[in-house]
KOLPA-553249 format. One record per residue (C-alpha): residue in one letter; x, z, y. Coordinates in steps of 0.1 Angstrom, whole numbers, padded with zeros to 4 digits, always signed. Layout:
<nodes>
aXZY;...
</nodes>
This chain:
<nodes>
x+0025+0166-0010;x+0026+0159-0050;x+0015+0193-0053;x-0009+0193-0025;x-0026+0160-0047;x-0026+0177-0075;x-0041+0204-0064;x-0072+0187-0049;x-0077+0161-0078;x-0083+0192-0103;x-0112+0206-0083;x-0139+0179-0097;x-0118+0177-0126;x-0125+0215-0135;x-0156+0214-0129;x-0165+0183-0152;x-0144+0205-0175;x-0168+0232-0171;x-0200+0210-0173;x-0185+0196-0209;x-0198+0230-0225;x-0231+0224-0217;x-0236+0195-0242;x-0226+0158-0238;x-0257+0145-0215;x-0252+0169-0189;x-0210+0159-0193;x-0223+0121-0192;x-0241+0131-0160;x-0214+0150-0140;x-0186+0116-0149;x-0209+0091-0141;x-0217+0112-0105;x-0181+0123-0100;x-0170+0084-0104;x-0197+0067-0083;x-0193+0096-0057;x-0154+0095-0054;x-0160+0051-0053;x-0189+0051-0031;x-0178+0078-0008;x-0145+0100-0012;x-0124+0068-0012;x-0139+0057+0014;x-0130+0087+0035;x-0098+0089+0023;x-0090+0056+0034;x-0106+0058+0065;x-0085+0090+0073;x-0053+0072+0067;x-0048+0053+0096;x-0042+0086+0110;x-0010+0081+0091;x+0000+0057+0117;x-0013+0072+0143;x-0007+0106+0147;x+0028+0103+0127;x+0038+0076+0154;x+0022+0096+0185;x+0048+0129+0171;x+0079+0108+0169;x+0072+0097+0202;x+0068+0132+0213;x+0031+0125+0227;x+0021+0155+0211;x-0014+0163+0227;x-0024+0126+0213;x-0025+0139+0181;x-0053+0161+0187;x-0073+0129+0202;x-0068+0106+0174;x-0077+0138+0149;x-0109+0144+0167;x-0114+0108+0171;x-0110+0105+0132;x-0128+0131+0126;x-0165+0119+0143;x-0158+0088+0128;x-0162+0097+0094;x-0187+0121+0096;x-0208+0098+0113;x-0201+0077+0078;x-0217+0106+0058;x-0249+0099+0065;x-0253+0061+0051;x-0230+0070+0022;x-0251+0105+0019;x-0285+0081+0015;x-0265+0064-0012;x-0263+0097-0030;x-0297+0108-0026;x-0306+0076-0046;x-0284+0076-0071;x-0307+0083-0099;x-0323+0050-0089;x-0297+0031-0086;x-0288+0040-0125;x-0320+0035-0137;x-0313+0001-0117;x-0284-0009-0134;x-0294-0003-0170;x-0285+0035-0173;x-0300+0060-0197;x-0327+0079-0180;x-0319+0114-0188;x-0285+0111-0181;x-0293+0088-0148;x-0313+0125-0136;x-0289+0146-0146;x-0259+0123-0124;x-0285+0123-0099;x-0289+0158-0094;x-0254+0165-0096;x-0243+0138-0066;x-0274+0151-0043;x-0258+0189-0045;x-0224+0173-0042;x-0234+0160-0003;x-0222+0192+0011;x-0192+0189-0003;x-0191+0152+0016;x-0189+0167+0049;x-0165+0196+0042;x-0144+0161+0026;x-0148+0144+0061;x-0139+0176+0081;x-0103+0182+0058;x-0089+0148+0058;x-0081+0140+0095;x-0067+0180+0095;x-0043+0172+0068;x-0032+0141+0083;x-0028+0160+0117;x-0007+0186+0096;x+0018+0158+0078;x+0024+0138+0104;x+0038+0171+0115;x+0053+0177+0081;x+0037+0211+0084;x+0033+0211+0045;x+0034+0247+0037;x+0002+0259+0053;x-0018+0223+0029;x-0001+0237+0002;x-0009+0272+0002;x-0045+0265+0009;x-0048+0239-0019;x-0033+0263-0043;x-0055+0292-0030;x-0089+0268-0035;x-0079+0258-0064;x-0075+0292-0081;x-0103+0304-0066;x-0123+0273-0077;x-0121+0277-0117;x-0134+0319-0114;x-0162+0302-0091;x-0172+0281-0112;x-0174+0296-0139;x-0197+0321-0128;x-0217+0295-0112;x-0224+0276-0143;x-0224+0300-0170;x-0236+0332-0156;x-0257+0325-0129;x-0280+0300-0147;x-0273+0271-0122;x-0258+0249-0151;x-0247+0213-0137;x-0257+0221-0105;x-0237+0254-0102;x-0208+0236-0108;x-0213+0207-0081;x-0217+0237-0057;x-0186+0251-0067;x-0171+0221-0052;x-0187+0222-0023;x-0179+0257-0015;x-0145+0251-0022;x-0139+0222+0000;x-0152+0244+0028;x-0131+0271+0019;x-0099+0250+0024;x-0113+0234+0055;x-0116+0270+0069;x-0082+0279+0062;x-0070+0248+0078;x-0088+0254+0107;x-0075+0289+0108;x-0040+0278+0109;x-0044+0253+0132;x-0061+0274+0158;x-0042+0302+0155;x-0007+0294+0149;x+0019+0288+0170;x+0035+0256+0152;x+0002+0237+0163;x+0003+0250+0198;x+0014+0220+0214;x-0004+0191+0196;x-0039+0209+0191;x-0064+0200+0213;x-0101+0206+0227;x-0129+0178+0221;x-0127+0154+0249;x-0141+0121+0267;x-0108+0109+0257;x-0121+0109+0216;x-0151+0090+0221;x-0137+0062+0244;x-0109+0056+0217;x-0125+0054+0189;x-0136+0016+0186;x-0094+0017+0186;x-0095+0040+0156;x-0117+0019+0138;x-0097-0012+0141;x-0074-0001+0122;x-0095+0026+0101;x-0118+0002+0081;x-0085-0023+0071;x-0069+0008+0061;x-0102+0019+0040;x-0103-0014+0024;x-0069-0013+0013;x-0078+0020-0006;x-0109+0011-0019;x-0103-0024-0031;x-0075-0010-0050;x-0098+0018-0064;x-0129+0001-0071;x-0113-0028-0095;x-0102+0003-0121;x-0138+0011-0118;x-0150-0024-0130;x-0120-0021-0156;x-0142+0007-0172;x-0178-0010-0167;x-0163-0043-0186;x-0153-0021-0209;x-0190-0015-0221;x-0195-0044-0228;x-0165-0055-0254;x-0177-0053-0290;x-0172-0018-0301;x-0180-0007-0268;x-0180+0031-0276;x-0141+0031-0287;x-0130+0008-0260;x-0147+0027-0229;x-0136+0058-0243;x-0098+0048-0246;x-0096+0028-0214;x-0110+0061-0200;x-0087+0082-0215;x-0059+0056-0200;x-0075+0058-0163;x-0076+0098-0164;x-0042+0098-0172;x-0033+0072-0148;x-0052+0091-0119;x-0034+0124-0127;x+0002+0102-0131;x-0005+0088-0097;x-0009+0120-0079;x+0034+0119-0075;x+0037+0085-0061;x+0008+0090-0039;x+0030+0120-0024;x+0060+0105-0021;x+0042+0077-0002;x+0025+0105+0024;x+0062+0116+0026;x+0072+0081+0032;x+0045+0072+0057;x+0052+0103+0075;x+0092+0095+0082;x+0086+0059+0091;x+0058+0067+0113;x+0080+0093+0130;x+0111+0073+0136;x+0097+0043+0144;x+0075+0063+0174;x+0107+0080+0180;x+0123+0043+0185;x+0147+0048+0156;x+0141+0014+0134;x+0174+0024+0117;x+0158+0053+0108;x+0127+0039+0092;x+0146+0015+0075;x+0168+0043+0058;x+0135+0061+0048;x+0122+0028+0025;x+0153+0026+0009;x+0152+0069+0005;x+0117+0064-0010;x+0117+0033-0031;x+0150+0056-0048;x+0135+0082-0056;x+0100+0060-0064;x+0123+0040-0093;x+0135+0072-0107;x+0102+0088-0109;x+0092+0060-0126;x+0116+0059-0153;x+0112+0093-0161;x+0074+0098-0163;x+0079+0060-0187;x+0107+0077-0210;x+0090+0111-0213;x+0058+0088-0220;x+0070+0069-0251;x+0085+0099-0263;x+0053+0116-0264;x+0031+0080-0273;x+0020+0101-0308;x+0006+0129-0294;x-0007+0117-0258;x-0044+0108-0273;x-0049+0144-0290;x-0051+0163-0257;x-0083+0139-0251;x-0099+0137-0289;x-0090+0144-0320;x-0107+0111-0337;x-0081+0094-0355;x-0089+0058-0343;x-0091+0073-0309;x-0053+0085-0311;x-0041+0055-0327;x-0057+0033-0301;x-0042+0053-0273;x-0011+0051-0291;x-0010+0015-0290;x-0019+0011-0257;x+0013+0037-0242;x+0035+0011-0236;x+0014-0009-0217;x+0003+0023-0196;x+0040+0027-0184;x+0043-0008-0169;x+0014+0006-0148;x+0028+0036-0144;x+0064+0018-0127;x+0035-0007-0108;x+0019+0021-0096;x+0052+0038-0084;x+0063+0014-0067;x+0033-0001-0052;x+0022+0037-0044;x+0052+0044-0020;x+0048+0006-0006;x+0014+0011+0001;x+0029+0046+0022;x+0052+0023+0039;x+0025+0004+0050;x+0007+0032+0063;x+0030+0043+0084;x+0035+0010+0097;x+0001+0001+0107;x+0000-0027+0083;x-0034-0019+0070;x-0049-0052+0076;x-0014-0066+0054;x-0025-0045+0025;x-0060-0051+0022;x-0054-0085+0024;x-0031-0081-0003;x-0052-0060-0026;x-0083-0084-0021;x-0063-0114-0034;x-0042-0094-0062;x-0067-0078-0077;x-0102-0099-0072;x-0084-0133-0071;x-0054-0124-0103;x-0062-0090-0117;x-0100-0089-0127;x-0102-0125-0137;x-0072-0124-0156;x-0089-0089-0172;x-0120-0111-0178;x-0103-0143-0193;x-0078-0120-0220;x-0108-0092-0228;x-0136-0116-0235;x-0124-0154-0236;x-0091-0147-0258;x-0106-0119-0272;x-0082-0089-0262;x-0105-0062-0259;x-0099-0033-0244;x-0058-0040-0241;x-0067-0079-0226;x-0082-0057-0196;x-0056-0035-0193;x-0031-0062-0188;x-0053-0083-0165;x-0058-0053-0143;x-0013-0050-0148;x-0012-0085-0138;x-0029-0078-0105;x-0012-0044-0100;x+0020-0061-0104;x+0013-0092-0077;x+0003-0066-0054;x+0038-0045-0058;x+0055-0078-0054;x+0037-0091-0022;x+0042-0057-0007;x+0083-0056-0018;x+0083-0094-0003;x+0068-0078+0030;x+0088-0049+0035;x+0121-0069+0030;x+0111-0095+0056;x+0101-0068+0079;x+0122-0066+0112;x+0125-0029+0118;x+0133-0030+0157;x+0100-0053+0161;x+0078-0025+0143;x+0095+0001+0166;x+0085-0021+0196;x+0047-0029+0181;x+0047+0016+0175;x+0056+0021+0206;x+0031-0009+0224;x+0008+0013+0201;x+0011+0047+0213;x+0017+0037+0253;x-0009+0010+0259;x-0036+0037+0256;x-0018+0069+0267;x-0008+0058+0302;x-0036+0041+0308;x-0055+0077+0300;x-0028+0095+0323;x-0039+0070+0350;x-0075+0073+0348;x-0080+0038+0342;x-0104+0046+0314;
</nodes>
C-alpha cells in the first residue's frame, strides 16, 4: 500500500515536474491548479471512497462476499454523480483566481490546466471504490502492479506530450488523464477476469441505488475527516503570503508541505493495512483480533517514525538543496527540520489512527475531531504565533503541530477507551441489518 501511494502521488507530481521547463508562469499555473484541484476535488473523492474501508472490509470478514460488489457500485455512482458540481468548480477556476487576487496570466494558465484535468476526475472517481473493493480483499498485488505500470508509462507520456507534440501545459494535464484511465482499465481487467474476484464481484443492481443514502451516511463524515485535515495545510501556505518576506516564507513552507506529502505516503499505507485487518476481524466477530492489529500497527507506526526523524536530522544540511540552491532558502529549511519531524511522528501516528478509525466506522468521531483540532487549536494558534508574536513562517508551522498533535491525542484517547466486542457487535448490526433484509425482499 506504501508503494501503491507512492506511486499515484508521483503522477501530478511528474507532470508539474515536466511543466517547470516551460518557464515559471506556466509552473505557477500547473501548482496553483494541481493544489486547488486535489482540495476542491481529489480529496474529496478520496474521502468519500473511504467509507468503503468499513464497509466492504467488514462485509469480507463476515464472509458476505457478494455485498462487496453492492457497496463498490454503490460507491462508485455516488461519486461520480459528485463530479459534475466539483467539475463546474474547475471550469471556473480562472475566475475564481482572478476573484481572489491572483495574477492574471498565471490565473489562465491554472485555468486551462484544471479544465483538461476534468477527465482525469472521472477516471479518479471510477479507481477509488475499485481499490477499496481490492484491499478490503488484501488483493494488493494486482494495485501494485498497475500503479507501477502507470507510473512508468506516465513520465515517456508526458514527455512527448509536452515537449514534442506542442501541447505544452495542457499536454501534460492530459497525460494525467490518460493515465488514470489506464490504471482504471487494468483494474477492471483483473477484476472481471480473474478468478480471485469471482465470488465478491458483482453486476449493477436495484440493490446499489436503494442503499446508497446508507453509503452516504457514513461517506460525507468520512470525506470531512479527510478534507478538514487536508484543507488547513492549504491555508498554512495562503497565510504564508502574507508574512513579511512573503516570497522566502511561501517558498519554504512549500518546500516543508511537499516533503511532508511525500513522507506521509508510508503512514497512510500502513493505515489502509490497518483499516483493512480491523475491518476484517471485527466483521469476522474476532474483537481480539482487531485489538491485536492496533497494537501491530501503532508498532510498527512508532518505529517508522523514528527512523524517517533520525535519518531526517541526519540529513537537516542537505534536505533544502534537492528543492533550491538559494542559500537563504537551505538555511531556512535547515532550521525548520526539527520542527518537520515532530510532524512527521504526529503524522505517523495520527496517520494509522485515522486507519483505525476507518475501519471502524468512526468517521463521524474523526471529523469531529479534526474540525475542533485544527480550526478550533491549530490555525488560530498558526495565526496568533505567525502574525501576533511575530513567528513567521516557523510560528505557522508550529500552530498547524499544535493541532496535529491534539488531533493524535483525541484519537489515542479514543481507541484506548474503545470496547472491542461492542465494535464487533455495532460491525456486525452493520453488515446484517441491510443484508437480510435484502435476502427477504423487504426492500
Amino acid at each position: 500500500m506504501v508503494a501503491v501511494t507512492l506511486s499515484q502521488f508521483l503522477v501530478p507530481v511528474i507532470s508539474s515536474m515536466m511543466v517547470g521547463h516551460l518557464g515559471e508562469v506556466e509552473l505557477a499555473g500547473a501548482a496553483i491548479a494541481t493544489s486547488l484541484a486535489s482540495v476542491t476535488g481529489f480529496s474529496l473523492l478520496v474521502g468519500m471512497a473511504s467509507a468503503l474501508e468499513t464497509f466492504c472490509g467488514q462485509a469480507y470478514g463476515a464472509e458476505q462476499y457478494q455485498m462487496l460488489g453492492v457497496h463498490t457500485w454503490r460507491a462508485t455512482l455516488s461519486l461520480l454523480v459528485v463530479c459534475f458540481p466539483v467539475s463546474l468548480i474547475w471550469v471556473s477556476m480562472e475566475k475564481l483566481l482572478l476573484l481572489m487576487g491572483q495574477d492574471p496570466l498565471i490565473s489562465q494558465v491554472a485555468g486551462r490546466y484544471a479544465m483538461w484535468m476534468i477527465p482525469g476526475l472521472f477516471a479518479y472517481a471510477f479507481a477509488q471504490p475499485l481499490m477499496k473493493f481490492l484491499q478490503s480483499q488484501s488483493l494488493l498485488l494486482p494495485m501494485l502492479l498497475s500503479s507501477l505500470l502507470t507510473l512508468c508509462l506516465h513520465v515517456p507520456l508526458c514527455w512527448m506530450l509536452v515537449f514534442k507534440s506542442g501541447l505544452r501545459n495542457v499536454g501534460a494535464a492530459l497525460s494525467i488523464n490518460i493515465s488514470y484511465w489506464l490504471n482504471v482499465f487494468i483494474l477492471v481487467m483483473y477484476i472481471r477476469y480473474s478468478a480471485s474476484c469471482r465470488a465478491t464481484r458483482s453486476p449493477i443492481s436495484k440493490e446499489a441505488f436503494r442503499g446508497i443514502n446508507e453509503f452516504l451516511r457514513l461517506a460525507l463524515p468520512s470525506a470531512l475527516m479527510i478534507c478538514l485535515e487536508w484543507w488547513s495545510f492549504e491555508i498554512l501556505v495562503l497565510l504564508s503570503g502574507l508574512l513579511p518576506n512573503a516570497k522566502l516564507e511561501t517558498s519554504v513552507l512549500s518546500i516543508c508541505l511537499n516533503s511532508i506529502s511525500l513522507l506521509y505516503c508510508i503512514p497512510y499505507g500502513l493505515s489502509c493495512a490497518a483499516s483493512t485487518r480491523v475491518s476484517n476481524e471485527l466483521g469476522a466477530w474476532n474483537p481480539k483480533g482487531a485489538q491485536l492489529a492496533v497494537r501491530v500497527s501503532m508498532f510498527l507506526a512508532v518505529s517508522e517514525a523514528v527512523l524517517v526523524s533520525v535519518t531526517l536530522l541526519a540529513a537537516r544540511h542537505i534536505l533544502g538543496y534537492a528543492y533550491s540552491e538559494e542559500e537563504e532558502v537551505v538555511n531556512y529549511v535547515t532550521e525548520m527540520v526539527p520542527l518537520f519531524c515532530f510532524s512527521v511522528v504526529s503524522d505517523n501516528l495520527q496517520g494509522v489512527l485515522s486507519g483505525i478509525a476507518r475501519g471502524c466506522g468512526w468517521q463521524h468521531l474523526g471529523a469531529y475531531v479534526n474540525l475542533g483540532a485544527f480550526y478550533l487549536v491549530g490555525i488560530p494558534a498558526a495565526v496568533v504565533l505567525g502574525f501576533l508574536l511575530h513567528g513567521g513562517g516557523k510560528g505557522l508551522w508550529i500552530g498547524i503541530l499544535c493541532g496535529s498533535t491534539t488531533q493524535t491525542v483525541l484519537l489515542v484517547l479514543i481507541t484506548c477507551f474503545t470496547n472491542w466486542r461492542r465494535q464487533a457487535i455495532i460491525a456486525r448490526e452493520r453488515i446484517f441489518y441491510e443484508r437480510l433484509p435484502l435476502q427477504n425482499g423487504l426492500r
